[in-house]
C-alpha positions, 0 to 999 in steps of 0.5 A: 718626760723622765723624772729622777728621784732624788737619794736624800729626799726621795722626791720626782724631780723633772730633768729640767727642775735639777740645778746643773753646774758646769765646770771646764776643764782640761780634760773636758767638761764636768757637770754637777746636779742638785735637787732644788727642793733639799739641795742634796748632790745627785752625782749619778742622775742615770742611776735615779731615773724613774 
């Protein structure tokens, strides 16, 4: 299962552990990732794959 390591708190987090946000809007969706553990924004998760 692929993790992703969070950029503030350097912690593996399995996909299905990120928190998502999705929004609707005109030009489509758009879709926010946080880590639960500090809570930081991963905007990128395809950049912090491991």
């Amino acid at each position: 299962m692929p993790k992703v390591q969070c950029p503030d708190c350097e912690r593996q987090i399995a996909m299905h552990e990120l928190e998502a946000k999705t929004v609707a809007q005109s030009s489509g969706f758009d879709t926010h990732y946080r880590c639960p553990f500090c809570r930081t924004d991963v905007n990128n998760v395809t950049e912090h794959l491991v």
